[in-house]
C-alpha positions as CSV (number, residue, x, y, z in Angstrom):
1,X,39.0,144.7,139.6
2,X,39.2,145.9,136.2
3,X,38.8,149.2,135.1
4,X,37.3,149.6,131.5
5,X,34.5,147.8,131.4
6,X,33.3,146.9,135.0
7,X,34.3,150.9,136.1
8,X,34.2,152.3,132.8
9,X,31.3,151.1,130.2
10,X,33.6,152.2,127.2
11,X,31.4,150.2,124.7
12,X,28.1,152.3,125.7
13,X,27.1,154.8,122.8
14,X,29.7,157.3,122.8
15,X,27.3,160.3,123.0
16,X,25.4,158.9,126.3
17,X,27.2,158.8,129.0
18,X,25.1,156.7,131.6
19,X,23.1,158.2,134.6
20,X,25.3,159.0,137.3
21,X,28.8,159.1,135.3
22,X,31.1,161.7,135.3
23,X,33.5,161.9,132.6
24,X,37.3,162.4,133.1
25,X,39.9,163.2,130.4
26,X,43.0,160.6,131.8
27,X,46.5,161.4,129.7
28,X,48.0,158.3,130.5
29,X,50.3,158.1,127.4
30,X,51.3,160.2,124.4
31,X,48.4,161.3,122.2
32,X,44.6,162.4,123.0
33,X,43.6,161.8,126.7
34,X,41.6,158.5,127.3
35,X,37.5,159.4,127.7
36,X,36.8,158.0,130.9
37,X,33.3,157.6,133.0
38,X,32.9,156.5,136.2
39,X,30.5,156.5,139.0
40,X,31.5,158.0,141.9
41,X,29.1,155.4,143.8
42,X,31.0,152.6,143.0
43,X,33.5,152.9,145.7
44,X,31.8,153.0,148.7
45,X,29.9,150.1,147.5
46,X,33.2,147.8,146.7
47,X,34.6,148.9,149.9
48,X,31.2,148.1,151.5
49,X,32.1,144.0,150.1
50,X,34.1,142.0,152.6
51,X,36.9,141.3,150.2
52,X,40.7,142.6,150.1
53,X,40.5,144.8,147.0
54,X,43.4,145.3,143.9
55,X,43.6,146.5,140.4
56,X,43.4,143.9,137.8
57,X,43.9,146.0,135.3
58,X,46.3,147.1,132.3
59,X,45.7,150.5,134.0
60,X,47.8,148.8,136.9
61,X,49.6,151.5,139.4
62,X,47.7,154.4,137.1
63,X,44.4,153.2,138.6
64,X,45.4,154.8,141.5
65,X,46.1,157.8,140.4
66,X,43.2,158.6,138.0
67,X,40.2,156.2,139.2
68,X,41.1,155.8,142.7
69,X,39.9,159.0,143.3
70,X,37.4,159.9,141.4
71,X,35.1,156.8,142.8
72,X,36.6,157.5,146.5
73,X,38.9,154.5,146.9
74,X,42.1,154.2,148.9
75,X,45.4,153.2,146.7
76,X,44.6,149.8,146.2
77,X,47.4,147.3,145.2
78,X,47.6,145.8,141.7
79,X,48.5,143.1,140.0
80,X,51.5,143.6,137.8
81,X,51.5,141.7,134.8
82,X,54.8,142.8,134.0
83,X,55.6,140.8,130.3
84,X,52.3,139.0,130.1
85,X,50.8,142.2,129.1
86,X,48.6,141.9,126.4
87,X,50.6,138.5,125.6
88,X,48.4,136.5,123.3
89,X,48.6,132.4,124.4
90,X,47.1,130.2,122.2
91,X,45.3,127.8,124.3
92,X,43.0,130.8,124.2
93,X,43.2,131.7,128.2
94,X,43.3,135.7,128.3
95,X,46.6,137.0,129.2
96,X,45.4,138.6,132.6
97,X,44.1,134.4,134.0
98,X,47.9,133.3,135.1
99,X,48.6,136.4,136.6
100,X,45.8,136.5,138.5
101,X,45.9,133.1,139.4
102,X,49.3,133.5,141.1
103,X,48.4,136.9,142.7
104,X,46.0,135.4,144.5
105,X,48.3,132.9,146.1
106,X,45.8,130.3,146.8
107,X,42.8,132.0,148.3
108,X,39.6,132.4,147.3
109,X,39.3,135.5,144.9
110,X,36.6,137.5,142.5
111,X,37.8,138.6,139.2
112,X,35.6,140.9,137.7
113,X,36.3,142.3,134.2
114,X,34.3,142.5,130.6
115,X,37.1,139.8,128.8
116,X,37.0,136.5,130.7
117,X,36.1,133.0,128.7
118,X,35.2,129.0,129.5
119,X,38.6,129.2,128.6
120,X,40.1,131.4,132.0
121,X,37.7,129.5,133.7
122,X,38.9,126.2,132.7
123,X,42.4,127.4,133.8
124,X,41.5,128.8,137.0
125,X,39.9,125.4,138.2
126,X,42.3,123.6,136.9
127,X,45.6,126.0,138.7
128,X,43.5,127.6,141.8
129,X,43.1,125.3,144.4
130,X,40.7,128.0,146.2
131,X,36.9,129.1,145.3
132,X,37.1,131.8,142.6
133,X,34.2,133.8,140.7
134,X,35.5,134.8,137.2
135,X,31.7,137.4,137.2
136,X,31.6,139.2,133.3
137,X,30.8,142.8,133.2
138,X,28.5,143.7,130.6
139,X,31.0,146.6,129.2
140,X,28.2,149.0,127.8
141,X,26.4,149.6,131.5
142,X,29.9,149.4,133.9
143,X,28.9,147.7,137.0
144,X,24.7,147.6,138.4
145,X,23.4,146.8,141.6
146,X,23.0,142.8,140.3
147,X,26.8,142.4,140.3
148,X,26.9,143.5,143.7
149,X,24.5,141.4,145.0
150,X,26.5,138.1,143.2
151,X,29.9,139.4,144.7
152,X,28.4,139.7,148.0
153,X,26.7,136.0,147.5
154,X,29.9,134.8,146.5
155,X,32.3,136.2,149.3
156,X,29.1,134.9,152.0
157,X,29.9,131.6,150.4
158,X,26.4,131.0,148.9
């Protein structure tokens, strides 16, 4: 799971925060604290999914400790993308895919962010011998009850 984007529509108009956001100030470096909104609904519903849920995230272990529990999560693991962060590759596959990929160890997984391509999901049939849902996030409305329904469809197998 991603953060900003799917949990945080960063790219809706700066002045609107959607219905049913609350907005938290996250200093998670040096400078000006990151604007953040998140709906506190979206927990229960991912926990509601049958599916064994991590961060996916360059927020990575930081997740935990400012969206975690704002949207009622547990600590969730996370994949650690260690020196393929932000690491440009030019066959054009977003430096999250490979990471991912060998997080997953096989089985089936959903990857949902706001940056996937044909190109990650070239990749990913080509190095996953599982199912796998690479499902875009529209990152100026976060996550809606449509994406739910598709990652429910796609862990029932339909």
């Amino acid at each position: 799971m991603d953060v900003d984007g799917p949990l945080n529509p960063y790219a809706a108009q700066p002045e609107r925060r959607p219905v049913g956001y609350t907005t938290i100030r996250a200093a998670v470096g040096p400078g000006r604290p990151l604007r953040v909104w998140l709906n506190p609904s979206h927990g229960a519903a991912l926990l509601a999914l049958p599916y064994d849920l991590c961060w996916a995230t360059t927020w990575m272990a930081e997740a935990n400790r400012w969206i975690a529990p704002v949207i009622g999560l547990p600590e969730l693991p996370y994949v650690d993308f260690g020196d393929h962060l932000f690491a440009g590759r030019p066959d054009g596959v977003h430096w999250k895919t490979e990471a991912i990929v060998a997080y997953a160890e096989g089985r089936p997984f959903a990857w949902v962010d706001d940056e996937q391509s044909p190109a990650d999901t070239e990749y990913v049939t080509r190095h996953h011998p599982a199912r796998a849902l690479l499902h875009h996030v529209d990152p100026r409305r976060g996550l809606r009850a449509p994406d739910f329904t598709v990652l429910g469809e796609f862990a029932a197998g339909e």
